[in-house]
PQR file with spaces between the fields and no chain letter, atoms N, CA, C, O and H, PARSE charges and radii, in Angstrom:
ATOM       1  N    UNK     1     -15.199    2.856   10.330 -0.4000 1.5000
ATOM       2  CA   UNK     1     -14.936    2.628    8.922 -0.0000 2.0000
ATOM       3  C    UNK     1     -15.036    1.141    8.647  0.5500 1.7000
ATOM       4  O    UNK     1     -14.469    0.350    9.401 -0.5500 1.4000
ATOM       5  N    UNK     2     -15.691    0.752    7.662 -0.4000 1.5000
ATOM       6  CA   UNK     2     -15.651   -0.583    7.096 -0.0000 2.0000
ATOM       7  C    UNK     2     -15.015   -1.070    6.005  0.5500 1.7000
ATOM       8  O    UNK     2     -15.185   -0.578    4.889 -0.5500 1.4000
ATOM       9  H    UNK     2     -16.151    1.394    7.049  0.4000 1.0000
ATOM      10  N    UNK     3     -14.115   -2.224    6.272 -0.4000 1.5000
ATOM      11  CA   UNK     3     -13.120   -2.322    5.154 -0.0000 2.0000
ATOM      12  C    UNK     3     -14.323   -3.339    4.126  0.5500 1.7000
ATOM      13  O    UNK     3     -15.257   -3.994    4.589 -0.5500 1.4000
ATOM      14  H    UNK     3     -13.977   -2.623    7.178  0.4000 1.0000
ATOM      15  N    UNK     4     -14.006   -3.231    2.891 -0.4000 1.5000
ATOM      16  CA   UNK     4     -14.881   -4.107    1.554 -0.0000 2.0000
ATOM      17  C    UNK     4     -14.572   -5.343    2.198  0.5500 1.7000
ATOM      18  O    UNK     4     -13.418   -5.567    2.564 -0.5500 1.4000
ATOM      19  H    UNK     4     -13.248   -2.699    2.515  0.4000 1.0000
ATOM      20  N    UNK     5     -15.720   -6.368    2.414 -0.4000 1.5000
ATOM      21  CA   UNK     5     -15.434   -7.555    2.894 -0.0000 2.0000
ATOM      22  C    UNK     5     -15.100   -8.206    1.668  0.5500 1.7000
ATOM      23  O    UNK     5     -14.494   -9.240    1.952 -0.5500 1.4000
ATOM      24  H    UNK     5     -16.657   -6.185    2.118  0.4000 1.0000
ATOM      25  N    UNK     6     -15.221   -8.069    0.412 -0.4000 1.5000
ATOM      26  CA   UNK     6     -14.627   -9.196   -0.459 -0.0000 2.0000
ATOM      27  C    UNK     6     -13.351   -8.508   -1.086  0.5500 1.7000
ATOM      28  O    UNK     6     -13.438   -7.971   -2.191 -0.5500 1.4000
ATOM      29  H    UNK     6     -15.713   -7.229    0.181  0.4000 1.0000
ATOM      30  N    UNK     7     -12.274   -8.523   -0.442 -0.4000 1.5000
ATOM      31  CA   UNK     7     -11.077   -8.013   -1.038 -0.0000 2.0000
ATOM      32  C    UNK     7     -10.694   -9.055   -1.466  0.5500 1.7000
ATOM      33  O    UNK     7     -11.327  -10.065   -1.159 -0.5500 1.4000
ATOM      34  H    UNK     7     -12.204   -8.959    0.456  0.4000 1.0000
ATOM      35  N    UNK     8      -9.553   -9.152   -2.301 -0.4000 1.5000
ATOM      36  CA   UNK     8      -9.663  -10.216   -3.562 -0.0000 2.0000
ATOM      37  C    UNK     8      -7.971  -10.219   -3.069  0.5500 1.7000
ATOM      38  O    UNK     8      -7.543   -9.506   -2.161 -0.5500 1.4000
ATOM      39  H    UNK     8      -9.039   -8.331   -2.550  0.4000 1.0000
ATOM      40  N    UNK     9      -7.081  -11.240   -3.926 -0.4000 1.5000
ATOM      41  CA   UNK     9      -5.500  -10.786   -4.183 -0.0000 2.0000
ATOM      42  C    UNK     9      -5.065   -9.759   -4.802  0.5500 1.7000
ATOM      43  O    UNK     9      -3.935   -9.298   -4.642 -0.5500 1.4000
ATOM      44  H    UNK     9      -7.429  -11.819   -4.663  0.4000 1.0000
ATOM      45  N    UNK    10      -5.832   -9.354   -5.485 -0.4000 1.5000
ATOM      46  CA   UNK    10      -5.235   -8.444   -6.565 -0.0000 2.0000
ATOM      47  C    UNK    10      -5.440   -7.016   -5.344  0.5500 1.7000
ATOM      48  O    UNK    10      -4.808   -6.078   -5.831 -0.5500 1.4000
ATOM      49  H    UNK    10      -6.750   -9.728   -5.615  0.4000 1.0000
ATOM      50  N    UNK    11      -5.995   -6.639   -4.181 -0.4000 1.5000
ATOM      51  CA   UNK    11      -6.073   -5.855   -3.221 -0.0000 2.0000
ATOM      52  C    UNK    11      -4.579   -6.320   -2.979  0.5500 1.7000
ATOM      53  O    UNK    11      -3.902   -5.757   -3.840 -0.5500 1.4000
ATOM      54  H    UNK    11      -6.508   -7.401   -3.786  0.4000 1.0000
ATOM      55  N    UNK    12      -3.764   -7.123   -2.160 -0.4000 1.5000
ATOM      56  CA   UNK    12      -2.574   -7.493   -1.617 -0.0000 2.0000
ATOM      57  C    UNK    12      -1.650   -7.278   -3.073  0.5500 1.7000
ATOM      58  O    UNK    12      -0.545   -6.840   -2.752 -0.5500 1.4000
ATOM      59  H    UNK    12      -4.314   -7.580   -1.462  0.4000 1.0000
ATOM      60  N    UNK    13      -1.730   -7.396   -4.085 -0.4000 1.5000
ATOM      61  CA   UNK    13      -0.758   -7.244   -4.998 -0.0000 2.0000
ATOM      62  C    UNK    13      -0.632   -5.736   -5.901  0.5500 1.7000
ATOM      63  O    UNK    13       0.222   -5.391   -6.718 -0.5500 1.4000
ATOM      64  H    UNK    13      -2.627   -7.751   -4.346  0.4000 1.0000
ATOM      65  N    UNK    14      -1.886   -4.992   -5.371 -0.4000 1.5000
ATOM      66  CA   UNK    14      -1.920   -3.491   -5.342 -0.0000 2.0000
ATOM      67  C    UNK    14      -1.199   -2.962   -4.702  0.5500 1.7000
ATOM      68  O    UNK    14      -0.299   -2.209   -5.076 -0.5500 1.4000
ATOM      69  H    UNK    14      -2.579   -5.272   -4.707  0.4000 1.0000
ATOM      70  N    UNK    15      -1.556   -3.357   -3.323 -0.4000 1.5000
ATOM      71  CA   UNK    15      -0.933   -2.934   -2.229 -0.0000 2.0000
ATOM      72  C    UNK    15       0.641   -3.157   -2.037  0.5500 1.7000
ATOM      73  O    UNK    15       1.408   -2.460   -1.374 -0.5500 1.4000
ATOM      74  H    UNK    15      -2.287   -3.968   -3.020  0.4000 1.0000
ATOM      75  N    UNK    16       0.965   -4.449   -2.879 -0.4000 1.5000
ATOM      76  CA   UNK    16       2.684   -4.633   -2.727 -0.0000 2.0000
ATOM      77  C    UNK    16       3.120   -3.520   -3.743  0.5500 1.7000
ATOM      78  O    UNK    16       4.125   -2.863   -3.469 -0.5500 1.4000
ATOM      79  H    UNK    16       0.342   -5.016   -3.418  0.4000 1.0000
ATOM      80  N    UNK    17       2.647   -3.348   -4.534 -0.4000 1.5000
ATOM      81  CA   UNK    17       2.833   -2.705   -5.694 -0.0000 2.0000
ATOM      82  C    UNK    17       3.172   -1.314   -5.569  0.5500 1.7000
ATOM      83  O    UNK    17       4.023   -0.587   -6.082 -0.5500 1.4000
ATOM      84  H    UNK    17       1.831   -3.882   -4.756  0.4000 1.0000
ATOM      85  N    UNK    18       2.162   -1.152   -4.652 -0.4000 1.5000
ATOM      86  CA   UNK    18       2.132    0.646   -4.330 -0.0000 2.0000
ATOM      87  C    UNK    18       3.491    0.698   -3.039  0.5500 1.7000
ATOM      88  O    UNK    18       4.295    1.580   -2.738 -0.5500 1.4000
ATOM      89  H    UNK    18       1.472   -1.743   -4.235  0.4000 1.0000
ATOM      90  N    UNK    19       3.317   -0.295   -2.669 -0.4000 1.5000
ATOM      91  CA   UNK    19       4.383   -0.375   -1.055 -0.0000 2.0000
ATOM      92  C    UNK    19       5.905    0.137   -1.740  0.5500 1.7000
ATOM      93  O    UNK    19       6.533    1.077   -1.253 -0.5500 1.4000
ATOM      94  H    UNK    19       2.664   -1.011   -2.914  0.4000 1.0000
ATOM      95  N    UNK    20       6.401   -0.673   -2.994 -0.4000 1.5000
ATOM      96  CA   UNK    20       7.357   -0.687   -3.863 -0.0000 2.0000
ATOM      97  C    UNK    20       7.707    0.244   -4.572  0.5500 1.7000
ATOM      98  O    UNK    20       8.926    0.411   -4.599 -0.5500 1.4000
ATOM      99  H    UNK    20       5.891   -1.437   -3.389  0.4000 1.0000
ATOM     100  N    UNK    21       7.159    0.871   -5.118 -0.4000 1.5000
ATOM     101  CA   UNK    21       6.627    2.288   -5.499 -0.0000 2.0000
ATOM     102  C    UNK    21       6.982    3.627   -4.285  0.5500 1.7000
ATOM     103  O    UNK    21       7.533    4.678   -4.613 -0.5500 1.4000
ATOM     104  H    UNK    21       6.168    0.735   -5.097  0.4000 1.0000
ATOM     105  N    UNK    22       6.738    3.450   -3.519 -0.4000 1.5000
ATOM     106  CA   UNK    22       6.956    4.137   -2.340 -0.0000 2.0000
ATOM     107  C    UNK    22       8.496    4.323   -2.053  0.5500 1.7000
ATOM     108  O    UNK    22       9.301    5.253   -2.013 -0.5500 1.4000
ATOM     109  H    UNK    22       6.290    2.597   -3.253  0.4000 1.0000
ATOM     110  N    UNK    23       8.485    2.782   -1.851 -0.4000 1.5000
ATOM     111  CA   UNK    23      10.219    2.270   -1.587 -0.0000 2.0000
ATOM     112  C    UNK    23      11.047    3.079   -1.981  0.5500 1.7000
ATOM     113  O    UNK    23      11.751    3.763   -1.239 -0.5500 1.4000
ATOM     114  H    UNK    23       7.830    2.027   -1.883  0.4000 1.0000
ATOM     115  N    UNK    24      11.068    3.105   -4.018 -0.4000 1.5000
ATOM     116  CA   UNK    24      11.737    3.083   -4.632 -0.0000 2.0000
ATOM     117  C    UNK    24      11.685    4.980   -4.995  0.5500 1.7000
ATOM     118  O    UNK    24      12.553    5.684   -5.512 -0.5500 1.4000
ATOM     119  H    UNK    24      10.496    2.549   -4.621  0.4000 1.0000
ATOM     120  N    UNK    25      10.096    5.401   -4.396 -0.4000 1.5000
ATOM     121  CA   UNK    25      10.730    6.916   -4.506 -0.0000 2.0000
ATOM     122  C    UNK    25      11.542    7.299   -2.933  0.5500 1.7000
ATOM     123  O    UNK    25      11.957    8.398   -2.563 -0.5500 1.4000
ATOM     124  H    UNK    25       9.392    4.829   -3.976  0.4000 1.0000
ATOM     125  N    UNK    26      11.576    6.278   -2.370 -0.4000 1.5000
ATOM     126  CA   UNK    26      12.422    6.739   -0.971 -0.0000 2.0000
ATOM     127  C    UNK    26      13.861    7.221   -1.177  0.5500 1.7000
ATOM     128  O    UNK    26      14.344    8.312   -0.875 -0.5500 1.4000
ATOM     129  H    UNK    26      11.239    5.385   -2.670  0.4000 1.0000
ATOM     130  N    UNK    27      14.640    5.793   -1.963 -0.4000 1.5000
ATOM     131  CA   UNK    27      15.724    5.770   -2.677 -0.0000 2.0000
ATOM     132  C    UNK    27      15.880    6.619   -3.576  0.5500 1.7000
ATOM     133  O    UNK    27      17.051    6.812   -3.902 -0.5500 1.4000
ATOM     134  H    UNK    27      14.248    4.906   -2.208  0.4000 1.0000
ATOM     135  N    UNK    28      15.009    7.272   -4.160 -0.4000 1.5000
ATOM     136  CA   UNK    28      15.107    8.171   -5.152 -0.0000 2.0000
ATOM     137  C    UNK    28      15.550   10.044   -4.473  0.5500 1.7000
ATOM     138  O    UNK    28      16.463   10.849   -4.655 -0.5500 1.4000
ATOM     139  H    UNK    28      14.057    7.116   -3.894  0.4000 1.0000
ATOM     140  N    UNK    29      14.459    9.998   -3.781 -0.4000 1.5000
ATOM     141  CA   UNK    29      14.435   11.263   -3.147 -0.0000 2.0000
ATOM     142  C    UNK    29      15.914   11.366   -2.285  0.5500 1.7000
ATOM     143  O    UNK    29      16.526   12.423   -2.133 -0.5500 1.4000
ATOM     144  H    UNK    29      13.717    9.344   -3.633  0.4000 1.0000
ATOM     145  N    UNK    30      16.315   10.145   -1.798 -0.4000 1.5000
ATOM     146  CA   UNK    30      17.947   10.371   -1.603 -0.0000 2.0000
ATOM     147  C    UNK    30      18.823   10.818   -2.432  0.5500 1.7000
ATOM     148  O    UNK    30      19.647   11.649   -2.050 -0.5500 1.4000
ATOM     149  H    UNK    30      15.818    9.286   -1.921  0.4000 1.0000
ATOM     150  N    UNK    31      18.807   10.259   -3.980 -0.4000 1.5000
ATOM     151  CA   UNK    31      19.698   10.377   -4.860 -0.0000 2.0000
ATOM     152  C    UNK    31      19.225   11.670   -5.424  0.5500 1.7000
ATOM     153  O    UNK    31      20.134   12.489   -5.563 -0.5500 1.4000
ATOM     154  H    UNK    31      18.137    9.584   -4.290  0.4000 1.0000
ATOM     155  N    UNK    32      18.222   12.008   -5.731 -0.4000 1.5000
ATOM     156  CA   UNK    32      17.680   12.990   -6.747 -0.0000 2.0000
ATOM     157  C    UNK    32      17.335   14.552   -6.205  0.5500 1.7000
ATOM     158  O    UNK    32      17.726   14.617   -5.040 -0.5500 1.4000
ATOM     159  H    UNK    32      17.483   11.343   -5.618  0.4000 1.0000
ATOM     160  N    UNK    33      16.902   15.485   -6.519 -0.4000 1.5000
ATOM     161  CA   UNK    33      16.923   16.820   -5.495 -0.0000 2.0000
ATOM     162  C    UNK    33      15.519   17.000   -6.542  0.5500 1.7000
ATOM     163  O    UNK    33      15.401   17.773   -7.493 -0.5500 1.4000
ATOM     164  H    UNK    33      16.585   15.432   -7.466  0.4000 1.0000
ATOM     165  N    UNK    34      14.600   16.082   -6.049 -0.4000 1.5000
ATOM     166  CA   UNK    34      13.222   16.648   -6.721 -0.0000 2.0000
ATOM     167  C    UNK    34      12.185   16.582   -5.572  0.5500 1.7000
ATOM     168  O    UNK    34      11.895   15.538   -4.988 -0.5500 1.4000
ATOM     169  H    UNK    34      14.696   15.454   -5.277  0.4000 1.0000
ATOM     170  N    UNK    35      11.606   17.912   -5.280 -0.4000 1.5000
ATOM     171  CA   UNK    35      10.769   18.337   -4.744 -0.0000 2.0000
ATOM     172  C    UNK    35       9.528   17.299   -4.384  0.5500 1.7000
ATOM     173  O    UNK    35       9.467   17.035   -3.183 -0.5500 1.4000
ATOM     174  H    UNK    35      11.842   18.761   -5.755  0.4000 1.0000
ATOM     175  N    UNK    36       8.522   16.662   -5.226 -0.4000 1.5000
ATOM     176  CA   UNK    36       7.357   15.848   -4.748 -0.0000 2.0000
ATOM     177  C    UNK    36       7.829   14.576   -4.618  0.5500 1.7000
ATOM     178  O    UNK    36       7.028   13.642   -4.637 -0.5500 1.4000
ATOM     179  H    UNK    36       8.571   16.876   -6.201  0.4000 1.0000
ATOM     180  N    UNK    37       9.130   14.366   -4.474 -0.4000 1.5000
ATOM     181  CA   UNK    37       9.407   12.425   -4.143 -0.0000 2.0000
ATOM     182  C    UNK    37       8.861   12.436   -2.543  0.5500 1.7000
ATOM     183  O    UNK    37       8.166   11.455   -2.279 -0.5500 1.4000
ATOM     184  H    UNK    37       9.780   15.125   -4.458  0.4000 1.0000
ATOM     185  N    UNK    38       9.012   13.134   -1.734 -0.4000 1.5000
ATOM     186  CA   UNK    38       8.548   12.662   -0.434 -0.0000 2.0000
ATOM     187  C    UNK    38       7.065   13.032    0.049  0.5500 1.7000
ATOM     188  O    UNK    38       6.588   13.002    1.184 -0.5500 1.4000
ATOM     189  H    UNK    38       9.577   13.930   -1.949  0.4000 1.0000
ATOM     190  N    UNK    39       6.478   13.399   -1.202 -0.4000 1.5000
ATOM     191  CA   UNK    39       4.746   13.760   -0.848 -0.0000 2.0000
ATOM     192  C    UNK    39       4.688   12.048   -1.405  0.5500 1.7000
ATOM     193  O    UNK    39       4.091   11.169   -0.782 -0.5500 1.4000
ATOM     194  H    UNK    39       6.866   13.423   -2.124  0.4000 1.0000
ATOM     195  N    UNK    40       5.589   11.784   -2.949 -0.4000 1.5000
ATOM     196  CA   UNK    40       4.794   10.636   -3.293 -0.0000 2.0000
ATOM     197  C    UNK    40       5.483    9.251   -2.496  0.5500 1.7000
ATOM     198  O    UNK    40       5.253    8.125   -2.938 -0.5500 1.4000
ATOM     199  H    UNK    40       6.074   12.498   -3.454  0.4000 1.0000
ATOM     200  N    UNK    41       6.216    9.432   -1.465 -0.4000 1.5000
ATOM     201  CA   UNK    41       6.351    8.377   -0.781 -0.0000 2.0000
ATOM     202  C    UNK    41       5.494    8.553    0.426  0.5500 1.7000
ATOM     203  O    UNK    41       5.581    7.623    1.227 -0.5500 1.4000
ATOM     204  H    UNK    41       6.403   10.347   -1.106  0.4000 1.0000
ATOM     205  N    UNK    42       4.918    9.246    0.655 -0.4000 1.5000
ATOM     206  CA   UNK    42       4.071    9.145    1.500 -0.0000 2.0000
ATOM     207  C    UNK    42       2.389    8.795    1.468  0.5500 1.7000
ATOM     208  O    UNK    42       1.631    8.330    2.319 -0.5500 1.4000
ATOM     209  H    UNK    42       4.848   10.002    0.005  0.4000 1.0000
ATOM     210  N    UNK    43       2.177    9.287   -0.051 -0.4000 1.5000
ATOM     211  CA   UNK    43       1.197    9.454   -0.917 -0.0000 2.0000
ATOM     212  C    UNK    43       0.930    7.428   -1.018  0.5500 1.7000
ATOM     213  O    UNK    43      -0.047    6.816   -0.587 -0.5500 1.4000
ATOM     214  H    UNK    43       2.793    9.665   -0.742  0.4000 1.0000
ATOM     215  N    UNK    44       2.112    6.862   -1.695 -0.4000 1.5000
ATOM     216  CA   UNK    44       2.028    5.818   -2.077 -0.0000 2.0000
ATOM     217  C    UNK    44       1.984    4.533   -1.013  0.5500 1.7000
ATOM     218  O    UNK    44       1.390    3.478   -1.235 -0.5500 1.4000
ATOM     219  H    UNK    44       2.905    7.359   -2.045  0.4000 1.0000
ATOM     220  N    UNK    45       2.769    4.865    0.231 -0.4000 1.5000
ATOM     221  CA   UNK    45       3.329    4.060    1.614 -0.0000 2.0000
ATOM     222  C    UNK    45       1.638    4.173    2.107  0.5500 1.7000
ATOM     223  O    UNK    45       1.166    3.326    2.865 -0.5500 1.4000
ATOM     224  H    UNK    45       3.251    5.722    0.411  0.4000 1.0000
ATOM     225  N    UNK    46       0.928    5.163    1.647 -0.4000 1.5000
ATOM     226  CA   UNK    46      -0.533    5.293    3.035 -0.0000 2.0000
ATOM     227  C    UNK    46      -1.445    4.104    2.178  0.5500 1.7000
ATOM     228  O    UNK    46      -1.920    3.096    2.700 -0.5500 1.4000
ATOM     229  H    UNK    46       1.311    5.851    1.031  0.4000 1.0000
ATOM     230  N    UNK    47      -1.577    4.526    0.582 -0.4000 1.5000
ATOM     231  CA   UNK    47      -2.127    3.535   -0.365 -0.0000 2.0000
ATOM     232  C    UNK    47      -1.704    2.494    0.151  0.5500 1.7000
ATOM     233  O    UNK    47      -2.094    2.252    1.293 -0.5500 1.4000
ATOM     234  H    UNK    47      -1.192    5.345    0.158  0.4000 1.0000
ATOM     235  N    UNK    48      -0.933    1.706   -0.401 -0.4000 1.5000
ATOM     236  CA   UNK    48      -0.229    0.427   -0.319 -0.0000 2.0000
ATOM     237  C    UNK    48      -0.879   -0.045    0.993  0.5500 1.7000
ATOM     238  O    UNK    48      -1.750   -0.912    1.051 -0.5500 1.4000
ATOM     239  H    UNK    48      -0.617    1.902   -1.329  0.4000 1.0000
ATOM     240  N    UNK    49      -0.405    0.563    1.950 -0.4000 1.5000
ATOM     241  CA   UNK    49      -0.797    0.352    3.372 -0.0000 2.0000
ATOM     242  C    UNK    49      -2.329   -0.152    3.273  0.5500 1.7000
ATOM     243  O    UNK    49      -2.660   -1.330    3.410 -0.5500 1.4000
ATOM     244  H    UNK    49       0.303    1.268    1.903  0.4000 1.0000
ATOM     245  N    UNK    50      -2.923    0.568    3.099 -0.4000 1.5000
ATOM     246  CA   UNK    50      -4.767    0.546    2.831 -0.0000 2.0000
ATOM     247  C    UNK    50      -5.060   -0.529    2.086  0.5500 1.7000
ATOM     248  O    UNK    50      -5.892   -1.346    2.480 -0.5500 1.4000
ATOM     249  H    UNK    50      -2.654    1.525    2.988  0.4000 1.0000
ATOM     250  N    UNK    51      -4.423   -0.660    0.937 -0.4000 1.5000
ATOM     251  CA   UNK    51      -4.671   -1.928    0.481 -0.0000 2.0000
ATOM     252  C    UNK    51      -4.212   -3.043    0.804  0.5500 1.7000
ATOM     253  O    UNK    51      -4.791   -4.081    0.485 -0.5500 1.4000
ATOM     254  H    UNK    51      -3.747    0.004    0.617  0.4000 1.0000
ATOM     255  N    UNK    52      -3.341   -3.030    1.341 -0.4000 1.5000
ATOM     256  CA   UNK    52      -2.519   -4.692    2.168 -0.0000 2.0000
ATOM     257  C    UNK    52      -3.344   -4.765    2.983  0.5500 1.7000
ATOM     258  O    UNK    52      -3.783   -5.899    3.170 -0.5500 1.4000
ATOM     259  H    UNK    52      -2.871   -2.187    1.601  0.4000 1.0000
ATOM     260  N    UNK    53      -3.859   -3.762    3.730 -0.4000 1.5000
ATOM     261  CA   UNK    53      -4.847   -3.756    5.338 -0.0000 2.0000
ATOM     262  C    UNK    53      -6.200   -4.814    4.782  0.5500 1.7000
ATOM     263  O    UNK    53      -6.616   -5.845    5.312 -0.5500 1.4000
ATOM     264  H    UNK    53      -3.502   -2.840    3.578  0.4000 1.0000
ATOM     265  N    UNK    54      -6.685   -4.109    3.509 -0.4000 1.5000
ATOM     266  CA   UNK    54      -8.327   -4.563    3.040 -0.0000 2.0000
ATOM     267  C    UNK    54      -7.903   -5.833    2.818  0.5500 1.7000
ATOM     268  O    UNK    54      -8.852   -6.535    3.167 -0.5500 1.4000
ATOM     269  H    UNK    54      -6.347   -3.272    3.078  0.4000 1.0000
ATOM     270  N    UNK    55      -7.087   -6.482    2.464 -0.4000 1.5000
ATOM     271  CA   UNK    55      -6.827   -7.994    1.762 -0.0000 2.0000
ATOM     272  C    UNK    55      -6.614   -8.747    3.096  0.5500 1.7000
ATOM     273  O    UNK    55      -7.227   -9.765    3.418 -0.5500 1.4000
ATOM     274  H    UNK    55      -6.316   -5.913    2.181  0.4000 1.0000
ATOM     275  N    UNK    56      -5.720   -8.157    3.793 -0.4000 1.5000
ATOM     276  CA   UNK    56      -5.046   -9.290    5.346 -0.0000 2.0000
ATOM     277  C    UNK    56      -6.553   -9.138    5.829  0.5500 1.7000
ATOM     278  O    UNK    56      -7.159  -10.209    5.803 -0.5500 1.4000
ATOM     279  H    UNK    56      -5.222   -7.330    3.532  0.4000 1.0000
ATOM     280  N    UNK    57      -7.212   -8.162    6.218 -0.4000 1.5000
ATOM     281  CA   UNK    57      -8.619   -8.013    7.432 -0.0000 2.0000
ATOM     282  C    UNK    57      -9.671   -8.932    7.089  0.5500 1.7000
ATOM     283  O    UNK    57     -10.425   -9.565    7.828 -0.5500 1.4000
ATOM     284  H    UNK    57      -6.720   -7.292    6.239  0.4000 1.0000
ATOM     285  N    UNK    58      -9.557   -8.876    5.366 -0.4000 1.5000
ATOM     286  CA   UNK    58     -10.571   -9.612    4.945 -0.0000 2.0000
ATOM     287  C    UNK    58     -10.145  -11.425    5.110  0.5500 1.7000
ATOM     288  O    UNK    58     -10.881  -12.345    5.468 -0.5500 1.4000
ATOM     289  H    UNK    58      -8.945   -8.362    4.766  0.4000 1.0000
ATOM     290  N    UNK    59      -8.922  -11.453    4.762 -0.4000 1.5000
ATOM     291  CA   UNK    59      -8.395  -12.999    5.184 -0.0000 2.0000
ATOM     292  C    UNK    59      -8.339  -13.310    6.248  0.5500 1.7000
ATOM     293  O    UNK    59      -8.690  -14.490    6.278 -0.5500 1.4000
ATOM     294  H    UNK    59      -8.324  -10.706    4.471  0.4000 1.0000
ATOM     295  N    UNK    60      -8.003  -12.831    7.619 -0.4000 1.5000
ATOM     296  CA   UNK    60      -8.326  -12.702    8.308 -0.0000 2.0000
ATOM     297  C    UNK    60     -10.008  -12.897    9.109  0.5500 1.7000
ATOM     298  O    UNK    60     -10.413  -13.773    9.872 -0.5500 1.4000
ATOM     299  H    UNK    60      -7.718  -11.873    7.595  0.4000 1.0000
ATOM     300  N    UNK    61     -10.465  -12.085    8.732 -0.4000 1.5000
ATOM     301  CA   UNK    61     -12.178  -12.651    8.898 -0.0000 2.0000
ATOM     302  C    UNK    61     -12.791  -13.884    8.263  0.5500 1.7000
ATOM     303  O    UNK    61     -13.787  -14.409    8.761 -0.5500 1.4000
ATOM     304  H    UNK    61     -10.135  -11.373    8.113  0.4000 1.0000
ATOM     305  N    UNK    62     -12.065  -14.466    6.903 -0.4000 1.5000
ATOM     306  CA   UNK    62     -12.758  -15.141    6.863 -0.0000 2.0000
ATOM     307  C    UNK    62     -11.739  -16.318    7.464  0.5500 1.7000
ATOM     308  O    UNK    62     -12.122  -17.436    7.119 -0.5500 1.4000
ATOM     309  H    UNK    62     -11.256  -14.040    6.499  0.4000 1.0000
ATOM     310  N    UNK    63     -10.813  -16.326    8.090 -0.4000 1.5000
ATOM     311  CA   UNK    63      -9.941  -17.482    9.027 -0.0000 2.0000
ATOM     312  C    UNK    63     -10.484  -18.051   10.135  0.5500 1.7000
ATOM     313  O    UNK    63     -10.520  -19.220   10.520 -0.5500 1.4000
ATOM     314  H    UNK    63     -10.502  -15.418    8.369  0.4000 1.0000
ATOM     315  N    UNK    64     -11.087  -16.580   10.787 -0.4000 1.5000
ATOM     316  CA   UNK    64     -11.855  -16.709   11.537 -0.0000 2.0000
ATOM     317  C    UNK    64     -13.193  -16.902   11.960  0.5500 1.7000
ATOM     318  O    UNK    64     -13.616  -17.056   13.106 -0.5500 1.4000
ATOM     319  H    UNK    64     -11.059  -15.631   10.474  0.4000 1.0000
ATOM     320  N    UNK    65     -13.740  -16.875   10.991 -0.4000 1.5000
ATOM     321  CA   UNK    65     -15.696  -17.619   11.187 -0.0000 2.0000
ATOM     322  C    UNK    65     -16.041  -18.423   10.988  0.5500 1.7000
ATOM     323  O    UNK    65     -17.234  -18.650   11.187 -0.5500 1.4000
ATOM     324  H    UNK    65     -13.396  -16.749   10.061  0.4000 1.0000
């Protein structure tokens, strides 16, 4: 798989975004007795993830060449 070599910030501030999002249905699905909070914390934690990955790999590569 090839990550987009020009990931931008706004990839890392997606990605915090969605990470937070995740978080906050974590905390939720504790307090609340609703059925899809732990599809969408998982849903949102894999996003987030994917996008923090494309932004660091790409900073990363270019640190390194």
């Amino acid at each position: 798989m090839k990550i987009h070599p020009q990931a931008t910030k706004g990839h890392l501030m997606v990605g915090i975004a969605l990470i937070l999002l995740s978080l906050g249905s974590l905390i939720a699905s504790f307090l609340l007795d609703i059925q899809i909070l732990p599809v969408l914390v998982f849903f949102f934690g894999v996003w987030g993830g994917v996008e923090t990955g494309r932004y660091l790999e790409a900073w990363m590569g270019k640190r390194h060449v």
